[in-house]
C-alpha positions in Angstrom: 109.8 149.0 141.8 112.7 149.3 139.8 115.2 147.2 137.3 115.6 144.7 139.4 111.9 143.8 140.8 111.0 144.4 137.1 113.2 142.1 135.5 112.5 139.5 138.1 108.7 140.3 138.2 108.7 139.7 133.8 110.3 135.8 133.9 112.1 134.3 131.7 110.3 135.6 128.8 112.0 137.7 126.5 109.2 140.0 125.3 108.0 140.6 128.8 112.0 141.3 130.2 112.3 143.5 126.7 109.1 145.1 127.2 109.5 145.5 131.1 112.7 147.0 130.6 111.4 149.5 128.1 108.3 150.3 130.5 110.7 153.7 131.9 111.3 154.2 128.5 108.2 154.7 126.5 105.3 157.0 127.2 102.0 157.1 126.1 99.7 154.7 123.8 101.5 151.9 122.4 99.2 151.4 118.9 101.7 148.3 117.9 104.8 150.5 117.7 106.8 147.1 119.3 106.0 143.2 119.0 103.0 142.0 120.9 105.1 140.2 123.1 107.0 143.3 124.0 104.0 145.5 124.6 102.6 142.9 126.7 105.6 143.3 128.9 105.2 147.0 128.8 101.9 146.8 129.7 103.1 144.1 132.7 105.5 146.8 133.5 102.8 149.4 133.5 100.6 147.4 135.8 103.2 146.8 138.2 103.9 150.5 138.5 100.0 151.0 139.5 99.6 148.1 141.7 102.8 149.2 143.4 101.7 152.9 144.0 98.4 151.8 144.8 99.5 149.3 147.7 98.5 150.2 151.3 102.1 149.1 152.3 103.4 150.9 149.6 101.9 154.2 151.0 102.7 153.8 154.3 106.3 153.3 153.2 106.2 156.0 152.0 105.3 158.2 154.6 108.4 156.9 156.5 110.7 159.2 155.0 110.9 162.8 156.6 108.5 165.4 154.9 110.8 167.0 152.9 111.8 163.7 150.8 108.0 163.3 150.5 107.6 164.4 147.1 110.4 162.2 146.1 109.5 159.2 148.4 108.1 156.7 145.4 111.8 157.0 143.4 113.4 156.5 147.1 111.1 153.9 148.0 111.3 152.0 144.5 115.5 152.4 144.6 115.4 151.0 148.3 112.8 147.9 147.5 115.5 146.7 144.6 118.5 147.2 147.6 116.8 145.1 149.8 115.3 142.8 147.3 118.8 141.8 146.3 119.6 141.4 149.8 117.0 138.9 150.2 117.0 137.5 146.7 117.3 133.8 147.9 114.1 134.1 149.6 112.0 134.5 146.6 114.2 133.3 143.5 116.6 129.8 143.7 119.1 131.7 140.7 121.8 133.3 142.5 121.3 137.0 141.7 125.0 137.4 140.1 124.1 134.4 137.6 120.7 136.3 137.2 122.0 139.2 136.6 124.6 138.6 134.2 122.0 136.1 131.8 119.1 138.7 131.8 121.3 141.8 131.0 123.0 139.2 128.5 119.4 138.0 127.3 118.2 141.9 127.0 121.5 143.6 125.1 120.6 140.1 122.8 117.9 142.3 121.7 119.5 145.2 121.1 117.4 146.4 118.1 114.4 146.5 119.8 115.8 149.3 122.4 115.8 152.7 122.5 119.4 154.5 122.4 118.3 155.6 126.5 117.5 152.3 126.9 120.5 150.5 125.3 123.2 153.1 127.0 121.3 151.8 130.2 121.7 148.5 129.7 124.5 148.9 128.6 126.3 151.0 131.8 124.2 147.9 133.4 126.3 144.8 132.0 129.7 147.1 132.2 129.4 147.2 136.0 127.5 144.5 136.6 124.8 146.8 138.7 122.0 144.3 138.9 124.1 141.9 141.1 125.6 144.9 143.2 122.4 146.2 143.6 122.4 144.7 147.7 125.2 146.9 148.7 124.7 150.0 150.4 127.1 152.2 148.0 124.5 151.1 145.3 121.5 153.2 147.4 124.0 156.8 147.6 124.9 156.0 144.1 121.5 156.3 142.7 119.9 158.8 144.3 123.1 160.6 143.7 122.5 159.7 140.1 118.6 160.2 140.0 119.2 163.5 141.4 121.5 164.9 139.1 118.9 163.5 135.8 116.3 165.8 137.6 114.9 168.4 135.6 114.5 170.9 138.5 116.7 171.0 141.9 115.7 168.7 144.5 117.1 167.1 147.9 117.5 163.3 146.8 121.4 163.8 147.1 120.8 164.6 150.5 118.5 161.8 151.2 121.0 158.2 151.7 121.4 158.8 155.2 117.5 159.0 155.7 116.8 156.1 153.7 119.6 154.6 154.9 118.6 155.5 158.6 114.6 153.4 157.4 115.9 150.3 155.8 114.9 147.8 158.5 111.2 149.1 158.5 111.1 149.4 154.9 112.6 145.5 155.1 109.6 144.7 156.7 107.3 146.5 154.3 108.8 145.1 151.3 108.8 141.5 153.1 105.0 141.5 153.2 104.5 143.3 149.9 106.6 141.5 147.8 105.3 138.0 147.6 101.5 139.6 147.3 103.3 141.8 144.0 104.6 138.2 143.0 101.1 137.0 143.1 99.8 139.8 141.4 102.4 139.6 138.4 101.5 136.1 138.1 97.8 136.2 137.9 98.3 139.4 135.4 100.6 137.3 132.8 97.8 134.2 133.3 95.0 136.5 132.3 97.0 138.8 129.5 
């Protein structure tokens, strides 16, 4: 999942959105280098990332896209979820997404001191354009894998992949409408028992 699904998936919490934010930020053993709250929500973020990759629905998303996006097919699959999640956003969450969007980045950039320079330019870029509550149009899908493409270390064919992805939206709809509420679950149970 990305931003969004994270953000959404942490609650109102700040430690959790702080820490879930900073889960595609920092690497390796945590050892109390933030706040217990915030490595709880790295550790949410963390747990997310494995349930996601592990999911049976997840996987067969994944071998939707044409072979030679495979490699790539989690980032496209995770970009994709957070389009149509904010698509659907009034199914699963009463806020309207532009109000969500604006208090969370506003709640996060609150807590500027606890985020890495990466992690505060993103945020930052975030709030400027207001991103989160864009995030259900399709310019938002070219844009990023536009973006992610060009972050790449080595040369790869996301650039090329929007019309594909684009082309696998209403099956991936359907993936993400029976995945979703069981990752909902999933989060929940995990902050109950952590």
């Amino acid at each position: 999942m990305n931003y969004l699904a994270h953000f959404a998936l942490a609650g109102p919490e700040t430690g959790l959105l702080v820490g879930g934010f900073l889960g595609d930020y920092i690497k390796g053993r945590l050892e109390n280098r933030f706040s217990p709250e915030i490595e709880r929500g790295i550790r949410l973020h963390r747990a997310i990332d494995q349930y996601t990759d592990s999911h049976p629905v997840v996987k067969n998303s994944y071998k939707r896209f044409d072979p030679r996006f495979r490699r790539y097919a989690g980032i496209i699959t995770d970009i994709a979820f957070d389009h149509l999640l904010a698509q659907n956003w009034p199914r699963y969450y009463n806020e309207p997404l532009e109000s969500y969007s604006a208090s969370t980045l506003e709640k996060l950039l609150a807590h500027k001191d606890m985020l890495a320079d990466a992690a505060f330019q993103s945020a930052s870029r975030m709030q400027e354009h207001n991103s989160l509550a864009h995030y259900g149009q399709l310019e938002f899908l070219e844009r990023s894998l536009t973006y992610l493409s060009g972050r790449l270390k080595h040369t790869n064919p996301l650039i090329e992949a929007y019309p594909h992805c684009e082309e696998q939206l209403p099956s991936l709809q359907e993936d993400l409408s029976v995945f979703y509420p069981e990752l909902m679950a999933f989060s929940d149970e995990w902050k109950q028992l952590h």
